[in-house]
Every structure is written in structure tokens, then in C-alpha cells.
PDB file of N, CA, C, O and CB in Angstrom:
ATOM      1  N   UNK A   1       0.846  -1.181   0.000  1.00  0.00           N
ATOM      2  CA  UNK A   1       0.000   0.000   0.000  1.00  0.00           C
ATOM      3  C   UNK A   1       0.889   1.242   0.000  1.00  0.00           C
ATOM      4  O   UNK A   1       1.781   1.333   0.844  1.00  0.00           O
ATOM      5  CB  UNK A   1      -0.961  -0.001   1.224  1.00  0.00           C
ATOM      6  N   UNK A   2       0.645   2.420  -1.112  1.00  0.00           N
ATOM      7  CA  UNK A   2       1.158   3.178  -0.788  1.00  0.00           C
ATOM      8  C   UNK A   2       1.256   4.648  -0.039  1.00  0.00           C
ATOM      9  O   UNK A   2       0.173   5.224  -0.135  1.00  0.00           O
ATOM     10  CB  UNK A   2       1.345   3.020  -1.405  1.00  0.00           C
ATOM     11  N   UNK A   3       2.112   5.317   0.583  1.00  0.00           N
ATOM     12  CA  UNK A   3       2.046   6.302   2.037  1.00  0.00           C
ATOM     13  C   UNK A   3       0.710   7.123   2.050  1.00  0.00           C
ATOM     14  O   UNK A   3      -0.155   7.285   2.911  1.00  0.00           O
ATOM     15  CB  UNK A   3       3.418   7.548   2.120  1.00  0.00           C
ATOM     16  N   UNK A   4       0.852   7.523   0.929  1.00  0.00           N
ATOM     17  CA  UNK A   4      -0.383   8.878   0.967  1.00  0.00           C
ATOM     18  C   UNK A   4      -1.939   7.635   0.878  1.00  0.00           C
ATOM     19  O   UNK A   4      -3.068   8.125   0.886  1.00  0.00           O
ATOM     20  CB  UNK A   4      -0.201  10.418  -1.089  1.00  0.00           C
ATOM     21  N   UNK A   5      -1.808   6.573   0.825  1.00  0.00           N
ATOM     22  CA  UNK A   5      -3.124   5.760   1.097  1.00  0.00           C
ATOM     23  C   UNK A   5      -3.356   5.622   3.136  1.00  0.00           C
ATOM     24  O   UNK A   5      -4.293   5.947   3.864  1.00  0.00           O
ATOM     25  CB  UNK A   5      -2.801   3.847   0.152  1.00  0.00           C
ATOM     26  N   UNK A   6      -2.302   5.133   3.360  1.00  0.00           N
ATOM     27  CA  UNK A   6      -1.690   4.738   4.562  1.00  0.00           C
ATOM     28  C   UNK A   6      -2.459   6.338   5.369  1.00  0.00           C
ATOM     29  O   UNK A   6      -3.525   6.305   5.984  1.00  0.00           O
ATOM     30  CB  UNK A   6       0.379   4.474   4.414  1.00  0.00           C
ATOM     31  N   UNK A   7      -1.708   7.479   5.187  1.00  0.00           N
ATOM     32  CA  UNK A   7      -1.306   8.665   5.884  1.00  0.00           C
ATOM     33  C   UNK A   7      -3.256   9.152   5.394  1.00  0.00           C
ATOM     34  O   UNK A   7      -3.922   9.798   6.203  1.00  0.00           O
ATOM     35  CB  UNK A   7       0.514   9.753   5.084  1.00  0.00           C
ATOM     36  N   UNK A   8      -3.672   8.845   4.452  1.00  0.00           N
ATOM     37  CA  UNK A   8      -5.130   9.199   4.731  1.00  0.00           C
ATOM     38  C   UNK A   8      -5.889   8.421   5.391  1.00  0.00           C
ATOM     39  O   UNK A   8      -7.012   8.777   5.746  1.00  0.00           O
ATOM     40  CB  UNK A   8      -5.811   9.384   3.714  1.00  0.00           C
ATOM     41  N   UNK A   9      -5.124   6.608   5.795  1.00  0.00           N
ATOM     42  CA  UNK A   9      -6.204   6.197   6.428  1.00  0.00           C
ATOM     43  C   UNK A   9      -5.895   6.031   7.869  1.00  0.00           C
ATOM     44  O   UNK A   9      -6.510   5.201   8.538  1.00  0.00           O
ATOM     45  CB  UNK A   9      -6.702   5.033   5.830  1.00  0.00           C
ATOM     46  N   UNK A  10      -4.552   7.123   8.607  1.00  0.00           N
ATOM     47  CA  UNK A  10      -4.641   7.685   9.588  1.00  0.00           C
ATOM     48  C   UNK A  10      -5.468   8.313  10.354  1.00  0.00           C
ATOM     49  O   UNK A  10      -5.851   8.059  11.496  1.00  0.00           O
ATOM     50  CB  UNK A  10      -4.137   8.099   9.492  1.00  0.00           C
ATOM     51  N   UNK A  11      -5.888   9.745   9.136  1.00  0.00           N
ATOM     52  CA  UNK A  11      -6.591  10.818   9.591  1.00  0.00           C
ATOM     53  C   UNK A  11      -7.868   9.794   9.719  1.00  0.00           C
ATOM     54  O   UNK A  11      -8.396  10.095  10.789  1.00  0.00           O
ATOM     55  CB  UNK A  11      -6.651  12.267   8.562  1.00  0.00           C
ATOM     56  N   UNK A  12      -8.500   8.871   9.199  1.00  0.00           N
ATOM     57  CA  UNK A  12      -9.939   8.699   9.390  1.00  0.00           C
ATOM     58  C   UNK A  12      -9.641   7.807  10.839  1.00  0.00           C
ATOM     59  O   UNK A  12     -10.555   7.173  11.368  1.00  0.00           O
ATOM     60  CB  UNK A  12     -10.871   7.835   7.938  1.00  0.00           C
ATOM     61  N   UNK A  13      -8.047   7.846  11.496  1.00  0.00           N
ATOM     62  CA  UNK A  13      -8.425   7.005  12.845  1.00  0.00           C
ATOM     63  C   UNK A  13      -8.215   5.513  12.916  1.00  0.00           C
ATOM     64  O   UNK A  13      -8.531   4.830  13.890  1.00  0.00           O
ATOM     65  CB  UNK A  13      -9.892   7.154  13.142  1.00  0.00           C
ATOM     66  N   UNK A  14      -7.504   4.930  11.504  1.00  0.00           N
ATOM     67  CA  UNK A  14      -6.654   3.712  11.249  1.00  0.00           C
ATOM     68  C   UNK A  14      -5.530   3.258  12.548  1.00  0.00           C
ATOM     69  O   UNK A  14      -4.702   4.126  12.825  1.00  0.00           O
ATOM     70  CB  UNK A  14      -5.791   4.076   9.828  1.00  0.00           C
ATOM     71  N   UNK A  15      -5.488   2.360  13.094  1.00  0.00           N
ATOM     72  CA  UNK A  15      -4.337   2.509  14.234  1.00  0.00           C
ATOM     73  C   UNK A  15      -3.306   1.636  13.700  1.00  0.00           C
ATOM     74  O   UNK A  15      -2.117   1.793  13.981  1.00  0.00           O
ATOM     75  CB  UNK A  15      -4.775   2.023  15.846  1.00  0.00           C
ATOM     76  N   UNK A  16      -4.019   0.120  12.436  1.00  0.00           N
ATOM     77  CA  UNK A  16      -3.303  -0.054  12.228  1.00  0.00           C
ATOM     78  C   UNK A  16      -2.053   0.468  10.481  1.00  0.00           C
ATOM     79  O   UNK A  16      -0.941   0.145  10.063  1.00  0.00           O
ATOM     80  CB  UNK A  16      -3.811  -1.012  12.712  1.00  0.00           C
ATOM     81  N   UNK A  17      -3.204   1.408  10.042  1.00  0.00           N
ATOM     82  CA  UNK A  17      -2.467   1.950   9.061  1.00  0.00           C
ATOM     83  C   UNK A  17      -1.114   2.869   9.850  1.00  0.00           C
ATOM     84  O   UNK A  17       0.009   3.013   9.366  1.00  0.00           O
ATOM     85  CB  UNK A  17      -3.554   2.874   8.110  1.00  0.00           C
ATOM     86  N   UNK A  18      -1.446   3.237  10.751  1.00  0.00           N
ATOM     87  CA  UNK A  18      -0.520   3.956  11.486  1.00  0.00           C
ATOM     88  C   UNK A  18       0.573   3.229  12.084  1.00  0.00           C
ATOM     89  O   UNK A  18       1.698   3.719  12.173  1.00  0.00           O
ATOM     90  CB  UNK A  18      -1.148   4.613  12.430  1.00  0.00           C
ATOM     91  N   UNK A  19       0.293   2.135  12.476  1.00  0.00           N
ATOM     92  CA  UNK A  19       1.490   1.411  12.640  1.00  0.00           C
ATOM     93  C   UNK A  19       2.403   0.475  11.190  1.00  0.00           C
ATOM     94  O   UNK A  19       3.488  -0.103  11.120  1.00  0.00           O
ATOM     95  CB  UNK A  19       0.974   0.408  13.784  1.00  0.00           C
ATOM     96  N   UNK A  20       1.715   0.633  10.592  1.00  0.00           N
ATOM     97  CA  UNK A  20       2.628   0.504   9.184  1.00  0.00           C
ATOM     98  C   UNK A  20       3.686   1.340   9.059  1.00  0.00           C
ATOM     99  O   UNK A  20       4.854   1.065   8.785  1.00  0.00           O
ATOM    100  CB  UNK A  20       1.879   0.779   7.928  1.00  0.00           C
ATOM    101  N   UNK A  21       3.055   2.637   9.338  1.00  0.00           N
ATOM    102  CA  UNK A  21       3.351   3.997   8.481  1.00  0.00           C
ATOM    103  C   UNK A  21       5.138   4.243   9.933  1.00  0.00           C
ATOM    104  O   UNK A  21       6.184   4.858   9.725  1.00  0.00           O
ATOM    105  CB  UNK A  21       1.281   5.781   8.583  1.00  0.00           C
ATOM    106  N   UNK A  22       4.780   3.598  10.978  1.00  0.00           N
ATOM    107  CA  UNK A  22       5.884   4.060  12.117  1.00  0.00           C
ATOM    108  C   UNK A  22       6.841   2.480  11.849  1.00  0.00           C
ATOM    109  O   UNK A  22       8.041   2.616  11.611  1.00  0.00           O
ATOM    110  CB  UNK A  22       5.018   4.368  14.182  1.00  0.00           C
ATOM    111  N   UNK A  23       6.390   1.382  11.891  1.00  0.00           N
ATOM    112  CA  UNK A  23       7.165   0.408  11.559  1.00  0.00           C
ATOM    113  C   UNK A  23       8.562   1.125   9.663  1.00  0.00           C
ATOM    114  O   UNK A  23       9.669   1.007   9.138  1.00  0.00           O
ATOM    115  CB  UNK A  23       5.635  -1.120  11.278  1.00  0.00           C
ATOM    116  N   UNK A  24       7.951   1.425   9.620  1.00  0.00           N
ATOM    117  CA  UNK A  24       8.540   1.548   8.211  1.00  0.00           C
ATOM    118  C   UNK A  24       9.746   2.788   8.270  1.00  0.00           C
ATOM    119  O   UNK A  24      10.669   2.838   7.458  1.00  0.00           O
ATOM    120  CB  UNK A  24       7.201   1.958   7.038  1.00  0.00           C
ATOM    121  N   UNK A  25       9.539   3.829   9.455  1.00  0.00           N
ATOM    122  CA  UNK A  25       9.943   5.015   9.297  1.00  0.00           C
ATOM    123  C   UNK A  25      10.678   5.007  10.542  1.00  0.00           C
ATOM    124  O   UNK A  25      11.044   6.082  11.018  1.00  0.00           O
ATOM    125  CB  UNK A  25       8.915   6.054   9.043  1.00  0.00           C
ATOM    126  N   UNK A  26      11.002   3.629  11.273  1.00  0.00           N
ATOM    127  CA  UNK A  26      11.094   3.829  13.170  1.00  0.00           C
ATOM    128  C   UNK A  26      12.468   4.064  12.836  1.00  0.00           C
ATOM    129  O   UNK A  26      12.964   5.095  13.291  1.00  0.00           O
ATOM    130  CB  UNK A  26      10.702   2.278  14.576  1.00  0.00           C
ATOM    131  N   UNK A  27      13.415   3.066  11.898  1.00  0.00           N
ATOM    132  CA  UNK A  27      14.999   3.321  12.198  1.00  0.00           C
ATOM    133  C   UNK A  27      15.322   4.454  12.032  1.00  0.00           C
ATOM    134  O   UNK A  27      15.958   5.155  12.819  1.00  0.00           O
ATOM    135  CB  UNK A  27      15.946   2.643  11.460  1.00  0.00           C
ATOM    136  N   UNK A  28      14.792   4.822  10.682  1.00  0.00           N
ATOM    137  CA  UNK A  28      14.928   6.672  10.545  1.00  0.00           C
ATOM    138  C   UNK A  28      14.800   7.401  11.336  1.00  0.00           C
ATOM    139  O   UNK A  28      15.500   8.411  11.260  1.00  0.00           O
ATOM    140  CB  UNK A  28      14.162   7.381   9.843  1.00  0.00           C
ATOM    141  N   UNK A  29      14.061   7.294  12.236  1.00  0.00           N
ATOM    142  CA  UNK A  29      13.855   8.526  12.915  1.00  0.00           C
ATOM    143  C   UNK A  29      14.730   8.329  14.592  1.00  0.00           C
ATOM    144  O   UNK A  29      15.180   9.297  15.205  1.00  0.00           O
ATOM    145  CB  UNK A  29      11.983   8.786  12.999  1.00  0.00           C
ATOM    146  N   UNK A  30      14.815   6.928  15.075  1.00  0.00           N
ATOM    147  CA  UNK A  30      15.793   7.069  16.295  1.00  0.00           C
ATOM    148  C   UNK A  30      17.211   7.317  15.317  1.00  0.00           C
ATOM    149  O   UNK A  30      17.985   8.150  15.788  1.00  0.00           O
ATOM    150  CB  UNK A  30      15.840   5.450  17.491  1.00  0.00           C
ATOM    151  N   UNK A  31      17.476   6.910  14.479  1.00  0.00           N
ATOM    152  CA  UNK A  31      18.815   7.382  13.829  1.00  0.00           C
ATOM    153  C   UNK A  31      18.991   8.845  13.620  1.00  0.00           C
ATOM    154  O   UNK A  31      20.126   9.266  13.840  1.00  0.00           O
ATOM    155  CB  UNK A  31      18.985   6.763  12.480  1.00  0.00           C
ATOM    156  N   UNK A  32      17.918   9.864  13.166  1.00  0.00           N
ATOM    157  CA  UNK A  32      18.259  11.449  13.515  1.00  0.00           C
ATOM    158  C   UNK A  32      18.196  11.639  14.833  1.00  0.00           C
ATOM    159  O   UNK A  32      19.133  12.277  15.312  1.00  0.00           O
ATOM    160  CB  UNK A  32      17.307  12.521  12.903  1.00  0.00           C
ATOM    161  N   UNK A  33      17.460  11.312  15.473  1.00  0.00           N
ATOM    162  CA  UNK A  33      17.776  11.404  17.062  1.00  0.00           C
ATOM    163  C   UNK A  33      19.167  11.401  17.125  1.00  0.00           C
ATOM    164  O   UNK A  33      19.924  12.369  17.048  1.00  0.00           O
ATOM    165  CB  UNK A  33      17.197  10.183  18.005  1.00  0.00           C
ATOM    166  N   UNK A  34      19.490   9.981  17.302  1.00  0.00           N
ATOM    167  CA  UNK A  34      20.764   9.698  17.584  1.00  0.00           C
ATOM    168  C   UNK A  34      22.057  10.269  17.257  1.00  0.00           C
ATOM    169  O   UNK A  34      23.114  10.214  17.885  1.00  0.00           O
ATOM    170  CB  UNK A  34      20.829   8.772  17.284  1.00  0.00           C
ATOM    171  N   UNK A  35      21.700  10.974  15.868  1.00  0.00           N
ATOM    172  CA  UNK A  35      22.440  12.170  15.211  1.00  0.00           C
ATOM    173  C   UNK A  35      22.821  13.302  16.102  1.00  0.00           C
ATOM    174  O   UNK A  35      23.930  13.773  16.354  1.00  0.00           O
ATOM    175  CB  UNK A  35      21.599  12.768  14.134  1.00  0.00           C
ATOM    176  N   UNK A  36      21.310  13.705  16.626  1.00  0.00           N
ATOM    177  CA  UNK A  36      20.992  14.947  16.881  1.00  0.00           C
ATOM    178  C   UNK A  36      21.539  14.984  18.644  1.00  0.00           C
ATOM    179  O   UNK A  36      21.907  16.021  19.195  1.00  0.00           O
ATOM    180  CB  UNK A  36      19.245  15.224  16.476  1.00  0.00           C
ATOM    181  N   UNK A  37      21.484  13.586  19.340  1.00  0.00           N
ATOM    182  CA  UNK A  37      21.760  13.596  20.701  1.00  0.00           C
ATOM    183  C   UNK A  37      22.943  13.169  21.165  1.00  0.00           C
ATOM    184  O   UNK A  37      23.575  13.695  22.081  1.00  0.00           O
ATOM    185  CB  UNK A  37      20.935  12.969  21.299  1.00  0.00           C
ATOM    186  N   UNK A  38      23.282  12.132  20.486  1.00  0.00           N
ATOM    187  CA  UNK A  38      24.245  11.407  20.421  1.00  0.00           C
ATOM    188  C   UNK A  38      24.067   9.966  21.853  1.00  0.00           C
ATOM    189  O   UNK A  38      25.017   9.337  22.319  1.00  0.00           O
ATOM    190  CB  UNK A  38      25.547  12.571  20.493  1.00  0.00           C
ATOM    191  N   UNK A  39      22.809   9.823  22.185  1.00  0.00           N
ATOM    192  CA  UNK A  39      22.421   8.991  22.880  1.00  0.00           C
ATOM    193  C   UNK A  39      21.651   8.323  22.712  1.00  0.00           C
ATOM    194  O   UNK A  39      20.505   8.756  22.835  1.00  0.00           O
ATOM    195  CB  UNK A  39      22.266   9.230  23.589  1.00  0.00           C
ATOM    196  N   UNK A  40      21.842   7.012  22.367  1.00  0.00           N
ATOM    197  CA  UNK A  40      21.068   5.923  21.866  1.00  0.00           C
ATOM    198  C   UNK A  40      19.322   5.929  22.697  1.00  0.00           C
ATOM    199  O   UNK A  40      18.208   5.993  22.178  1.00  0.00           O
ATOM    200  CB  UNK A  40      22.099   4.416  22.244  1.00  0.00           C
ATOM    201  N   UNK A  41      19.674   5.848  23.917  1.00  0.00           N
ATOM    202  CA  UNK A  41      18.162   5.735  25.197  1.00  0.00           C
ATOM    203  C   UNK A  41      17.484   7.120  24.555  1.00  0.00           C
ATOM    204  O   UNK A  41      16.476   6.905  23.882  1.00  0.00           O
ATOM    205  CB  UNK A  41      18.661   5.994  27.536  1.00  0.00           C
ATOM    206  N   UNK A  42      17.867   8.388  24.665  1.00  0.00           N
ATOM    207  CA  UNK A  42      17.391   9.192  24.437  1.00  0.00           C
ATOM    208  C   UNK A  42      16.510   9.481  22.817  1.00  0.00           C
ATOM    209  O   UNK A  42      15.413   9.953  22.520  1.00  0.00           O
ATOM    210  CB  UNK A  42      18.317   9.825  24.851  1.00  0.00           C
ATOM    211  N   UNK A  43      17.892   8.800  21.898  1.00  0.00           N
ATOM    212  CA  UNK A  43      17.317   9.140  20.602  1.00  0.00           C
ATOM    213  C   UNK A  43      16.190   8.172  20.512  1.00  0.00           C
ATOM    214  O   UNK A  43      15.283   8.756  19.919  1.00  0.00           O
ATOM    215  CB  UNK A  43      18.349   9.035  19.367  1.00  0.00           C
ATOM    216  N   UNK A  44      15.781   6.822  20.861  1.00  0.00           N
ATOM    217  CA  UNK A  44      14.460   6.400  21.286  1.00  0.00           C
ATOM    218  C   UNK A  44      13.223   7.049  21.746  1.00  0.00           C
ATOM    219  O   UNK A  44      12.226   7.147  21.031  1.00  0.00           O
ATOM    220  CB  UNK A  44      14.653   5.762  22.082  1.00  0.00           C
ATOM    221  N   UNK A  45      13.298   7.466  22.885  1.00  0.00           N
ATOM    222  CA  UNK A  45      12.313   8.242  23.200  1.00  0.00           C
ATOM    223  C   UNK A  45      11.649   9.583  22.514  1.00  0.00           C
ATOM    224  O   UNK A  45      10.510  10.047  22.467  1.00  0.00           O
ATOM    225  CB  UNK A  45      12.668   8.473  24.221  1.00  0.00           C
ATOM    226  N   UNK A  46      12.845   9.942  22.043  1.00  0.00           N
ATOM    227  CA  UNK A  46      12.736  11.324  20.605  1.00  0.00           C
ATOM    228  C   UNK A  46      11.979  10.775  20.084  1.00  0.00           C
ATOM    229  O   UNK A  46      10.770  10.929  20.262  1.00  0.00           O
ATOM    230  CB  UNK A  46      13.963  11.804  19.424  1.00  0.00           C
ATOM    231  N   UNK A  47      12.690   9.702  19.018  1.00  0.00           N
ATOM    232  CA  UNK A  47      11.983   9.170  17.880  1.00  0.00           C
ATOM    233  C   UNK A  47      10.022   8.509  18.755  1.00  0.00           C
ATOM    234  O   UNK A  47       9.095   8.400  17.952  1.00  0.00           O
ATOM    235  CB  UNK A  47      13.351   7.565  17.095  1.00  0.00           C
ATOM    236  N   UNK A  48       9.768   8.212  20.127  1.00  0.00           N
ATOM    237  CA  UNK A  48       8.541   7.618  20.092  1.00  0.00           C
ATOM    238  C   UNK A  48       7.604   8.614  19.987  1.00  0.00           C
ATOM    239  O   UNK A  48       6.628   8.645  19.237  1.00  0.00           O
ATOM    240  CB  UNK A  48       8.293   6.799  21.164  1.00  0.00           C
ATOM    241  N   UNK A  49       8.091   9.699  21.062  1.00  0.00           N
ATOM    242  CA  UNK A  49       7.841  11.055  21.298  1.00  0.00           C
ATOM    243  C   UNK A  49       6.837  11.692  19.797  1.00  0.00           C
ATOM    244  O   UNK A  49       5.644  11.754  19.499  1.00  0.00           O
ATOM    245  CB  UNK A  49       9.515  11.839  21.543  1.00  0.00           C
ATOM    246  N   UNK A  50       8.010  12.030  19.233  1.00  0.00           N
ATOM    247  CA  UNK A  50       7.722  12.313  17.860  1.00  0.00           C
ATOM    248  C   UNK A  50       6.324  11.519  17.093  1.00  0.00           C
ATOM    249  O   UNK A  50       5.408  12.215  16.655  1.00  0.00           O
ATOM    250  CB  UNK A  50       9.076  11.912  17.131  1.00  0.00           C
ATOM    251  N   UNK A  51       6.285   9.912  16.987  1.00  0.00           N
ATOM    252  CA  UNK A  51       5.763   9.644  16.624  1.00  0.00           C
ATOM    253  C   UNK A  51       4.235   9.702  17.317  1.00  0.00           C
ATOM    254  O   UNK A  51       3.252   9.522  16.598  1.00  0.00           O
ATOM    255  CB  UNK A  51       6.389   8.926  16.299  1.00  0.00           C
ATOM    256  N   UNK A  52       4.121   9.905  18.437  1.00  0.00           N
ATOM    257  CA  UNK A  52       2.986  10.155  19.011  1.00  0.00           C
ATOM    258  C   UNK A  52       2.762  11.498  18.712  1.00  0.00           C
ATOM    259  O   UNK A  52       1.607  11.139  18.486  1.00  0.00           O
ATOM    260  CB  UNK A  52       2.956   9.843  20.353  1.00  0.00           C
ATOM    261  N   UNK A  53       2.748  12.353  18.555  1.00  0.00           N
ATOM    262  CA  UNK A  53       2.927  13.907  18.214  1.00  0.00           C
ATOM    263  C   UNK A  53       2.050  13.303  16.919  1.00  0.00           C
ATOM    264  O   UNK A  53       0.832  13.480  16.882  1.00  0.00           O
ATOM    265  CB  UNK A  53       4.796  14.806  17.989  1.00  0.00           C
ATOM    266  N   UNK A  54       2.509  12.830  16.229  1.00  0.00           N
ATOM    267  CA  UNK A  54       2.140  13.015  14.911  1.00  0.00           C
ATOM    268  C   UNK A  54       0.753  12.453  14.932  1.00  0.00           C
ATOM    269  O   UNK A  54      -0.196  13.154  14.582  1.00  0.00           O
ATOM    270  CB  UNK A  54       3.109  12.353  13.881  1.00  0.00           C
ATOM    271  N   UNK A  55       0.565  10.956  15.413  1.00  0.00           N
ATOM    272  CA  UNK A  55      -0.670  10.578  15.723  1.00  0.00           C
ATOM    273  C   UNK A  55      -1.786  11.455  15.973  1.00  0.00           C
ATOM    274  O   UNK A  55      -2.925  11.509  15.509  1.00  0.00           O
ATOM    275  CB  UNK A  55      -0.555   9.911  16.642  1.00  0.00           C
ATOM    276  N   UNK A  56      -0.951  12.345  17.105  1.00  0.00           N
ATOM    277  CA  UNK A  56      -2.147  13.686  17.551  1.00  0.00           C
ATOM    278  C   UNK A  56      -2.719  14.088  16.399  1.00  0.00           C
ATOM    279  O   UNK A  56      -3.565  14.982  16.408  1.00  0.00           O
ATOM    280  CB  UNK A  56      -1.512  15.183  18.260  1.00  0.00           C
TER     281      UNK A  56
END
């Protein structure tokens, strides 16, 4: 399936299109963390952080 299918069937409240959409994007994003902190524990919580944000 592709993102912009996924990322619209967020907004209607999909939990598991949404976990597609974070499975797919999770290394990426503790890896800018990890960039950005230089702490593995921390760049985790960034990256979950983040992804709940977005959920909102």
C-alpha cells in the first residue's frame, strides 16, 4: 500500500495503518535522534515522542 493511502487512512483514525506507516519510518527517525543527541536511550524516546505527536 502506498504512504499517501496509509497517511489518509490515519486521519480517518486507522491505528493499524498507522502502525505501518511508524514500523517503516522507526529506524529513521531514532537514527536522527541519535544524530541529533548522540544517545542511543534518548534518541528512542525522541523518535517515540515524535511519533505520538504526529498521531495527535
Amino acid at each position: 500500500m502506498d504512504e499517501v493511502s496509509l497517511v489518509k487512512r490515519c486521519q480517518q483514525g486507522d491505528l493499524d495503518a498507522f502502525g505501518i506507516l511508524v514500523e517503516h519510518y522507526r529506524v529513521k527517525a531514532v537514527r536522527t535522534a541519535y544524530l541529533l543527541t548522540g544517545r542511543m536511550d534518548i534518541a528512542e524516546d525522541v523518535a517515540h515522542e515524535a511519533f505520538v505527536q504526529c498521531y495527535r
